[in-house]
C-alpha positions in Angstrom: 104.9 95.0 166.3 101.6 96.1 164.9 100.1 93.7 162.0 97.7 95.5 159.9 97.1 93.2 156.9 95.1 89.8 156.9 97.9 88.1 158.4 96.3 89.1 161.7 93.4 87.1 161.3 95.7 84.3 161.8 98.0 86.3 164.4 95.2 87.2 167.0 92.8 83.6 167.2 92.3 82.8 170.8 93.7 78.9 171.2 91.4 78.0 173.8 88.1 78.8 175.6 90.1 80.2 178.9 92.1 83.0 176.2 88.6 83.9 174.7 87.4 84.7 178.6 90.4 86.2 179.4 90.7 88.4 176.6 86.5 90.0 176.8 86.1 89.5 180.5 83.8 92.3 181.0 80.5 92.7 183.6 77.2 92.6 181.0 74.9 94.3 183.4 77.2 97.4 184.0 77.9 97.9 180.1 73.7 97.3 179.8 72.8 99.3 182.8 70.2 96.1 183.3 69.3 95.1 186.4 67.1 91.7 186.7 63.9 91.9 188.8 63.6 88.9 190.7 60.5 86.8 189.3 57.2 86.0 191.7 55.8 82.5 191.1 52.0 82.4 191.5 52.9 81.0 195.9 54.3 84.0 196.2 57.4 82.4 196.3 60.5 84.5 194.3 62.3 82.3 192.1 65.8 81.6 192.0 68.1 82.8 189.1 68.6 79.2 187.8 64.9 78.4 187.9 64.0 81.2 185.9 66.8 80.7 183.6 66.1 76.6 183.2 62.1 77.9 182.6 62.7 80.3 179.9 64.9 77.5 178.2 62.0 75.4 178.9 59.4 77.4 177.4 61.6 78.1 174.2 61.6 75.1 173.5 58.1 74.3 174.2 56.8 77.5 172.1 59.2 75.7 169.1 57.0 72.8 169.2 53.6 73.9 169.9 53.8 77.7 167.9 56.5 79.1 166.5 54.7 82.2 165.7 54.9 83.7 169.0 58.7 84.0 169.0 57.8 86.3 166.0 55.0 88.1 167.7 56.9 87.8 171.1 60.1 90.0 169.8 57.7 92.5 167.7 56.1 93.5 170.5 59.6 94.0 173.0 59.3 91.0 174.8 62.9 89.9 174.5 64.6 92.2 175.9 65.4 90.5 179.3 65.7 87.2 177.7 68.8 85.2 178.2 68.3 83.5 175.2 68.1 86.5 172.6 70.4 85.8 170.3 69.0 82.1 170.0 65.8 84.2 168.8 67.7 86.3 166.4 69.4 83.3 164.8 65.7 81.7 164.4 63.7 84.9 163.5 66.8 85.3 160.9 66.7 81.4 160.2 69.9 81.0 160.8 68.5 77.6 162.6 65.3 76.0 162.2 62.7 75.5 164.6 63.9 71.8 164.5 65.8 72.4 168.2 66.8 69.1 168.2 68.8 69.1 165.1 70.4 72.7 166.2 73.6 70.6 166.8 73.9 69.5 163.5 73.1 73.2 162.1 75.9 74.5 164.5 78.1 72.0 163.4 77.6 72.8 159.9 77.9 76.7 160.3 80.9 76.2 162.3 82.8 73.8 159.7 81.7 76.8 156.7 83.0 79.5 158.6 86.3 77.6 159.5 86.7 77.1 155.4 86.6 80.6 155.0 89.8 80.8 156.9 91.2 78.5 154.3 89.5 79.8 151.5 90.1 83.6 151.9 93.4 84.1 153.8 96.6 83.6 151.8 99.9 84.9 151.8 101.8 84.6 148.6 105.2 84.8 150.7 104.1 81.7 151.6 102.8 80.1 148.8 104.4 78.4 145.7 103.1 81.4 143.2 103.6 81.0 139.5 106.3 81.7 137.7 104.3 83.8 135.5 102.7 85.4 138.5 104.8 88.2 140.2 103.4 91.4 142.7 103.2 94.1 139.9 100.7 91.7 138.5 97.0 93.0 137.7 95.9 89.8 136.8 92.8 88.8 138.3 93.5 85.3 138.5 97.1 86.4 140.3 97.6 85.4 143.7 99.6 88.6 144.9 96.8 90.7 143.1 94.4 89.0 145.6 96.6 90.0 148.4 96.8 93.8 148.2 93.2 93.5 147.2 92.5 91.7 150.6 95.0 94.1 152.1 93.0 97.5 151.5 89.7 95.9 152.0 90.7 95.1 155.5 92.3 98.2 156.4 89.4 99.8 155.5 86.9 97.3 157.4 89.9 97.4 160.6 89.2 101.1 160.5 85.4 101.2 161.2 85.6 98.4 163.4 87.8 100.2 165.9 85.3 103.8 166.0 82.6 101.2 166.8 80.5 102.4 170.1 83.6 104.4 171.5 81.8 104.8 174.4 80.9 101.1 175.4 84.4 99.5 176.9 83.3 95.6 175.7 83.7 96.9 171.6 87.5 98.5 173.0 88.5 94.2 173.8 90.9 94.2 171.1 89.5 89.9 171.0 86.1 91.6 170.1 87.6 94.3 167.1 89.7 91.3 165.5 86.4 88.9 165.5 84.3 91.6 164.1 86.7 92.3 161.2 87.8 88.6 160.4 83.7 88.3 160.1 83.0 91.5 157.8 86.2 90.4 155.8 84.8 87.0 155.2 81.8 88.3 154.3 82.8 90.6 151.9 84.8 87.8 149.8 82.4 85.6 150.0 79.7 88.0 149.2 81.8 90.2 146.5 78.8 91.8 144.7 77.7 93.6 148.3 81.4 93.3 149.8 81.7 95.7 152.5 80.0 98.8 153.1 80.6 101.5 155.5 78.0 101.1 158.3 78.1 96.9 158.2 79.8 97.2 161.7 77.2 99.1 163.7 75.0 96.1 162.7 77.2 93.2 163.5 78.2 95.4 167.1 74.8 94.3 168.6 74.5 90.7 167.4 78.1 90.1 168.7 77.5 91.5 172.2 74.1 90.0 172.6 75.8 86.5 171.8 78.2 87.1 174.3 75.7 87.9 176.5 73.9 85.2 176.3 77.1 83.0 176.7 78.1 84.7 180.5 74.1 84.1 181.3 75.3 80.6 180.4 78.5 80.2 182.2 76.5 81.6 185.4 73.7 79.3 185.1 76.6 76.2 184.6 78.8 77.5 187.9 75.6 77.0 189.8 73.4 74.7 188.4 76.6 72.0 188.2 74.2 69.4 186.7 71.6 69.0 185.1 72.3 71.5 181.9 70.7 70.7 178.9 73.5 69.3 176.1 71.5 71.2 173.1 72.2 74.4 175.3 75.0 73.9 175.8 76.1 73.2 172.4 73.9 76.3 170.7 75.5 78.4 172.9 79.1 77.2 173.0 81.6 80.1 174.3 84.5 79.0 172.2 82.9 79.5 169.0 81.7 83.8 169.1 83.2 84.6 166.4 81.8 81.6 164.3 78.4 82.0 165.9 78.1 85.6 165.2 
């Protein structure tokens, strides 16, 4: 059975961290065509894949407290583009968190409990709701629940329908996980954003921020399966894999 309304916003939410693996498992390098260069210490000596990933963390968070400016300068002039942590600079150069990294918990926190009330604030189903018994589905009320519905029904059928022609050629944007996240998030933020609502094109700019988050969270999982210890709590937390569609 095919659900096409906003009943599948419910429908198709991963229940744990394993589903939300299972469900985008996909090799980042081959859909990239990126291959990482080992790094040469000043011995001589090549590092190893955690060191250089522990150092960039490192020096993020070094470069917060010293100059924040040269994040700003650092992804003007193309230096992120083998970062592991590039969608941590997209969220700052955005301000979607602060350079306060040790309060990024808190912000996450917050941003995560906002985006869950949209759930609750956004998707109804009058079938299953006690309407009013002034309140029927021929209604054109504004204030009427079933007119809120079909409303909500045709604007995401039409967001459903870009989302799925996004990067045809790119198999990660075909994970039907990926298509329902990307229209739950252009769907909330068309109702909560109803004088711009959804325009045609929104998709092609989300595609990027959602892959590079997802990124950034296998360059995570790598660094945990060999590092073991020693992984830095705010890291982990900023870059928590069972919250993608939140985070994005």
């Amino acid at each position: 059975m095919t659900v096409r309304g906003i009943e599948a916003i419910n429908l198709y939410m991963p229940t744990s961290k394993s589903d939300v693996t299972a469900a985008i498992k996909t090799d980042v390098r081959e859909e990239t065509g990126r291959i990482v260069e080992p790094v040469v210490v000043g011995n001589g000596d090549a590092m190893t894949s955690v060191e250089r990933y522990r150092q960039e963390w490192t020096q993020l968070l070094a470069n917060l407290d010293e100059d924040p400016e040269s994040l700003r300068l650092a992804a003007f002039n193309g230096q992120l583009k083998m970062s592991k942590f590039r969608s941590i600079h997209w969220a700052l150069l955005l301000r979607v968190l602060n350079v306060d990294h040790r309060s990024w918990h808190i912000q996450r926190a917050q941003q995560r409990s906002r985006y869950d009330k949209f759930r609750l604030d956004y998707v109804s189903n009058p079938h299953e709701l006690a309407a009013s018994d002034n309140d029927d589905p021929l209604s054109q009320s504004t204030q009427s629940v079933w007119n809120q519905y079909f409303s909500d029904q045709e604007l995401f059928a039409v967001i459903r329908q870009d989302v799925v022609r996004t990067f045809p050629g790119v198999e990660f944007f075909r994970k039907s996980l990926i298509q329902n996240a990307m229209t739950n998030i252009l769907f909330y933020y068309a109702r909560e954003h109803p004088y711009m609502c959804y325009r045609q094109g929104m998709h092609e700019i989300l595609a990027p921020i959602i892959f590079v988050l997802y990124s950034d969270h296998q360059s995570l999982l790598h660094f945990s399966e060999i590092a073991k210890t020693d992984i830095n709590e705010t890291l982990v937390n900023v870059l928590d894999t069972s919250y993608l569609e939140a985070d994005t």
